[in-house]
C-alpha atoms as one frame of an Amber mdcrd trajectory, in Angstrom:
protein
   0.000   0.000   0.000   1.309   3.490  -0.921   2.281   5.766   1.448  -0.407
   8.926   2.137   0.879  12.013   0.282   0.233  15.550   1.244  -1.163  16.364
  -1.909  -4.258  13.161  -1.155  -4.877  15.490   1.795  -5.534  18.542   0.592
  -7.350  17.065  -2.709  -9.883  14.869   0.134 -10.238  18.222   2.540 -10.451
  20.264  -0.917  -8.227  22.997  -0.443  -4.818  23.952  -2.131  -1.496  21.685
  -1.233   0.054  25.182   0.759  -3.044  25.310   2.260  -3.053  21.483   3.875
   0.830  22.018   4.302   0.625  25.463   6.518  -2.121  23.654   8.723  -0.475
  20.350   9.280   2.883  21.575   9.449   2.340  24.095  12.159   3.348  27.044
  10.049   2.338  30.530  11.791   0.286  31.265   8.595  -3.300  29.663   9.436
  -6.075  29.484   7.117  -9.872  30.055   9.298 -10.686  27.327  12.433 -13.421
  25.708   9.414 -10.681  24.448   6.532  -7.828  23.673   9.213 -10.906  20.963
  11.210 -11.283  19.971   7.514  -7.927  19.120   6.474  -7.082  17.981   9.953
  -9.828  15.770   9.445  -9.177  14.523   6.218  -5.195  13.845   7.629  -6.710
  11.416  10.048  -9.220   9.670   8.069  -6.584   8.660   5.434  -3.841   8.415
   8.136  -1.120  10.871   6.919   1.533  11.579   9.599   3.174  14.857   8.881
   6.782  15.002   7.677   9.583  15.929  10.826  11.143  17.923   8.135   8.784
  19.763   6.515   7.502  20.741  10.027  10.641  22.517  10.994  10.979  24.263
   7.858   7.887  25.838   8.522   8.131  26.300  12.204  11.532  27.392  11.825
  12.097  25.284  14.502  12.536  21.138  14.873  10.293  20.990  17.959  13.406
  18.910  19.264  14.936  19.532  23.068  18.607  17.962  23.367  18.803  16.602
  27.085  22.151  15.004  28.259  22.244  13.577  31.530  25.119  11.618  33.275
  23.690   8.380  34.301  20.173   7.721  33.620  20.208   4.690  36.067  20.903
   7.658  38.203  17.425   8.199  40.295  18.653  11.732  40.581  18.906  11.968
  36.477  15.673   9.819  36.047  13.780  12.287  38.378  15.097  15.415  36.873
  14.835  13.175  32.874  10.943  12.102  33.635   9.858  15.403  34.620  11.728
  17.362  31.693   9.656  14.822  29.074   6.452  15.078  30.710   6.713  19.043
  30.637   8.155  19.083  26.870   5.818  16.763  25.673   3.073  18.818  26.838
   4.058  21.980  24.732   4.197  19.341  21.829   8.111  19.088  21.374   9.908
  16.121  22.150  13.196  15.356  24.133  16.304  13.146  22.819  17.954  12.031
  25.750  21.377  10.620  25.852  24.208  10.031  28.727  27.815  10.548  28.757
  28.841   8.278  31.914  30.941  11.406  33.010  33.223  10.640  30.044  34.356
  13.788  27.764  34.843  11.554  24.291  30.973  10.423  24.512  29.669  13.978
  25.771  31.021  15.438  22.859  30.083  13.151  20.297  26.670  13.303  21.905
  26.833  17.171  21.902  27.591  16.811  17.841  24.916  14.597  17.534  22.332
  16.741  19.010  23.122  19.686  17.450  23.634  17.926  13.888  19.962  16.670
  14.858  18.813  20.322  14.819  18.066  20.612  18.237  16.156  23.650  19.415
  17.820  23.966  22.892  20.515  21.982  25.191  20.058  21.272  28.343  23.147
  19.374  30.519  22.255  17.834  33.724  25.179  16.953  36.185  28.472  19.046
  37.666  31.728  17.991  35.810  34.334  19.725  35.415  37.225  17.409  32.840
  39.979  19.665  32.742  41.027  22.874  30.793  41.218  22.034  27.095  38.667
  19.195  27.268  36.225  21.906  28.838  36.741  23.870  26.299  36.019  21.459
  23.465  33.023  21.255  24.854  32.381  25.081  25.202  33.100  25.819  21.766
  30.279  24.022  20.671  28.405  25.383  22.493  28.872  28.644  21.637  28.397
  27.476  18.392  25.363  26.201  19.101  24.022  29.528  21.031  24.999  31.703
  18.131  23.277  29.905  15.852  19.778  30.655  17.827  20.255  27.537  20.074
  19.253  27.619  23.649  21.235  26.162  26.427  20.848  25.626  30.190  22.990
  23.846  32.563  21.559  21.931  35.891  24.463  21.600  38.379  26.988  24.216
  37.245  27.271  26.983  34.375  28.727  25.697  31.128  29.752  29.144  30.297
  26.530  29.332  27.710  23.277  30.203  28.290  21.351  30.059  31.940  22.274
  28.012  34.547  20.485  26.377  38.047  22.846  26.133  40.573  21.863  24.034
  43.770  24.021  25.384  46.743  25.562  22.665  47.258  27.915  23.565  50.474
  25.458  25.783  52.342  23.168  22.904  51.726  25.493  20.228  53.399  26.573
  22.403  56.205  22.920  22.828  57.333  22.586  18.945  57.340  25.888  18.292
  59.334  24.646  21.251  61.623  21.190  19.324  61.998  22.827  15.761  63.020
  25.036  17.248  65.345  22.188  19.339  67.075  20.461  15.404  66.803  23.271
  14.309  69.203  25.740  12.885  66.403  29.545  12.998  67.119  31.291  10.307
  64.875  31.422  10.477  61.325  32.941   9.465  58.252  32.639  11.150  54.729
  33.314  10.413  50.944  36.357  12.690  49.169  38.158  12.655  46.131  35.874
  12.329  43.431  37.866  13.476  40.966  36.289  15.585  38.366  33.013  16.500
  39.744  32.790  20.315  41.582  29.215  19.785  43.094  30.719  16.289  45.426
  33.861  18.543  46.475  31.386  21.048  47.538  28.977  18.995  49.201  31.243
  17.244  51.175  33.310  20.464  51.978  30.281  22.688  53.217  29.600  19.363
  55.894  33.305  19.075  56.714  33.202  22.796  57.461  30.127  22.758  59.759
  31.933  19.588  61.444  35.073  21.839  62.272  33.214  24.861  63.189  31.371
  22.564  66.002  34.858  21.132  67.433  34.717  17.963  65.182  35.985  16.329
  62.499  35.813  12.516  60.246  37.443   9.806  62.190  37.430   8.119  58.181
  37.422   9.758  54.926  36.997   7.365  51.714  37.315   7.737  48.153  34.555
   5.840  45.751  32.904   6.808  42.591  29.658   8.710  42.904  27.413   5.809
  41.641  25.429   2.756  43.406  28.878   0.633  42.924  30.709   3.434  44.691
  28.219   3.101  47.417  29.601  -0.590  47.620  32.946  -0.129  48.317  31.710
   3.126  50.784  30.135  -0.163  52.741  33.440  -2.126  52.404  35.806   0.295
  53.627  33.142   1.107  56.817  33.343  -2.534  57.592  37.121  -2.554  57.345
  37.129   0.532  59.375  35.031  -0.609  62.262  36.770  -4.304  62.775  40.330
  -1.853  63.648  38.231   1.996  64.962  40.081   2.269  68.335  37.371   3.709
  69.644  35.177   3.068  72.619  32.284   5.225  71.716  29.576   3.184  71.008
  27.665   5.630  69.420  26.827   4.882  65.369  29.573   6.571  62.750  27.298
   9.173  60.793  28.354   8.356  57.125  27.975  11.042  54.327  27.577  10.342
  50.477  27.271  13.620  48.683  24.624  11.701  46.387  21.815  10.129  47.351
  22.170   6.933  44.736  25.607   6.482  46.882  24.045   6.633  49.946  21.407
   4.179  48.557  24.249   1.847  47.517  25.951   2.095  50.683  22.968   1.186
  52.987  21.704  -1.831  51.358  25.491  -3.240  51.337  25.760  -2.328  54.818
  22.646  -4.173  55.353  23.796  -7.133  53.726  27.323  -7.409  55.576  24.569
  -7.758  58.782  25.808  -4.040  59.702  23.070  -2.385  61.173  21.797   0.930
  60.309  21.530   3.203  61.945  21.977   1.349  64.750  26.347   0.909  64.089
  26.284   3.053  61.112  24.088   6.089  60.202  23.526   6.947  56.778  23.244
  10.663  54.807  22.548  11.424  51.598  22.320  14.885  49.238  19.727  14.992
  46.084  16.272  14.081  47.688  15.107  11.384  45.200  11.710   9.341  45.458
  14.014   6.518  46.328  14.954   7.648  49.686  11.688   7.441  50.725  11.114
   3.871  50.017  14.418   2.580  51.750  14.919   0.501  54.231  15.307   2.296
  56.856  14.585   6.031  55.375  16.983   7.600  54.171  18.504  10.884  55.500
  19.129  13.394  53.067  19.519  17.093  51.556  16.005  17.343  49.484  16.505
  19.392  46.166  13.429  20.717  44.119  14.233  18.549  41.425  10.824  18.583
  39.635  10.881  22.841  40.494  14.514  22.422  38.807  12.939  20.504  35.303
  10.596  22.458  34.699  12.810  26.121  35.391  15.190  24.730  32.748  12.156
  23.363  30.490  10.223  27.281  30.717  13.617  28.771  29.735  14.464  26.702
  26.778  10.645  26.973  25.384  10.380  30.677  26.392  11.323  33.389  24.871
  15.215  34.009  24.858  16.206  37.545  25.894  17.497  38.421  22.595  13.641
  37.742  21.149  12.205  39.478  24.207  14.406  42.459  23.545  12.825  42.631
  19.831   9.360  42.845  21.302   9.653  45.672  24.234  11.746  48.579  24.672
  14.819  48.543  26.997  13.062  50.244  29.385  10.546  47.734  29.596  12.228
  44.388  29.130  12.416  42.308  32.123  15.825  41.223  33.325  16.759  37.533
  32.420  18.930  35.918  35.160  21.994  33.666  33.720  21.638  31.664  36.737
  19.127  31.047  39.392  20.161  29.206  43.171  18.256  26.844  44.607  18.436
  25.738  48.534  17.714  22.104  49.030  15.020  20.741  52.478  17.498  19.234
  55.474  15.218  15.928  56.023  16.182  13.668  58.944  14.929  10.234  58.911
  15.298   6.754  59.584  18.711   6.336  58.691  20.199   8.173  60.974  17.698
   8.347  64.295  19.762   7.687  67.474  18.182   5.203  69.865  17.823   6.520
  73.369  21.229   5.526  74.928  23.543   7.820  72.623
């Protein structure tokens, strides 16, 4: 069976073939509510699905949002993913996701893919930071990109383009290592050296910092990747840790991941090595994702607006861009367009690290 033409359209809704094309293609040129119902009409009776191409042409747009996340097994990324498709799908565009892993080679070849795609916007979940010239690889194209009438906005830190939303990280962490000491607290262990990614430095600097200003500070620091897997070996080097800790305070070691799929990873293996938690170990996380909630026990974290943070970066990259807002008002009457926008994540203290009467 042949495919359904354009042209058998607009000769079954009889009106002209620019006519069918401005109304199915979305072109700002409509004909009156009565032939558009007709040719939309005819479209679906004979089952013609308009062309991608053609669409964009007369849109001047591809109605096509480029979203790059690290890890999409990531709740964090999944959270923040789901909620950018639901709200992108709703103004009739659609999102091509992909992930990089953290790796530079993949984000840029994902970054040319996108924008050889024709992508109307970017938008780059996740802090990384690869080094000098490999950051600015990625920069240039997306200069390129913005220059070209592109839109980009970065979730985690600025990429130097665009608009960014920046959680704050360190003030963020201090106020939940503030909160478990006030809870009675006074051992604890943290996660450092993740090489490469600014927002985990911060995280775990702004709690180190509140544990120094209060007259304490980690009796174990460990290094681990930022995933489920780094949780793992988080667990692992606890365990070691508390078979040689020469200490006599029985109180539970207060353990912070500066992500909550970390923290995630490093409960259930604690669980499974028959460490209890929070009973020997207490567990914190940063991110706030659905997850936590469903643990076993609760987990503790820092909880950031994550569907408030989608749908910020969605409204900027499908509203209007300054430089369009500038050609419709004066100056004088223009609002101001921030670059970047801070958002304060919810200290929430739960199972995972309650303290049982004696401590």
């Amino acid at each position: 069976m042949a495919a359904v033409r354009l042209s058998d359209v607009a000769q079954d809704a009889g009106v002209s073939l620019a006519t069918a094309s401005r109304v199915l293609n979305g072109s700002a040129r409509v004909p009156g509510k009565a032939v558009a119902e007709r040719v939309e009409a005819s479209a679906a009776r004979l089952g013609y699905v308009p062309n991608a191409q053609a669409q964009a042409l007369a849109r001047s747009r591809s109605g096509l949002i480029g979203l790059v996340v690290h890890d999409i097994a990531d709740p964090y990324f999944a959270t923040i993913a789901r909620e950018v498709q639901q709200q992108v799908f709703a103004s009739q565009s659609q999102v091509l996701l992909t992930q990089t892993d953290r790796e530079i080679d993949t984000e840029v070849r994902a970054l040319r893919s996108l924008i050889a795609q024709q992508v109307d916007a970017l938008v780059l979940v996740g802090s990384h930071r690869y080094g000098n010239d490999s950051d600015a690889a990625i920069s240039t194209l997306l200069e390129g990109f913005a220059r070209n009438g592109g839109k980009v906005v970065g979730m985690g830190q600025s990429v130097g383009v665009g608009r960014t939303i920046v959680p704050d990280n360190a003030a963020a962490a201090h106020e939940l290592a503030t909160a478990l000491i006030v809870e009675g607290h006074r051992r604890f262990a943290v996660v450092q050296g993740i090489s490469g990614i600014p927002s985990a430095a911060d995280r775990t600097g702004g709690f180190i910092a509140a544990l120094t200003e209060a007259g304490f500070e980690p009796e174990l620091n460990v290094e681990a990747g930022l995933t489920r897997d780094g949780g793992y070996e988080l667990a692992e080097a606890i365990e070691a840790h508390l078979a040689t800790a020469a200490s006599t305070d029985d109180a539970p070691l207060c353990v912070f991941a500066p992500a909550d799929v970390m923290a995630l990873g490093a409960l259930g293996e604690l669980r499974r090595r028959g460490i209890d938690v929070p009973g020997q170990v207490s567990v914190a996380g940063f991110g706030g994702v659905p997850d936590g909630e469903d643990s076993n026990p609760t987990l503790t974290t820092i909880a950031l607006p994550l569907h408030d943070m989608a749908r910020q970066a969605v409204q900027w990259v499908l509203g209007t861009s300054p430089a369009e807002a500038e050609t419709a008002t004066t100056a004088a009457d223009a609002p101001e367009e921030p670059l970047e926008m801070h958002v304060r994540g919810d200290v929430l203290l739960r199972e995972s690290t309650a303290l049982t009467a004696k401590v």
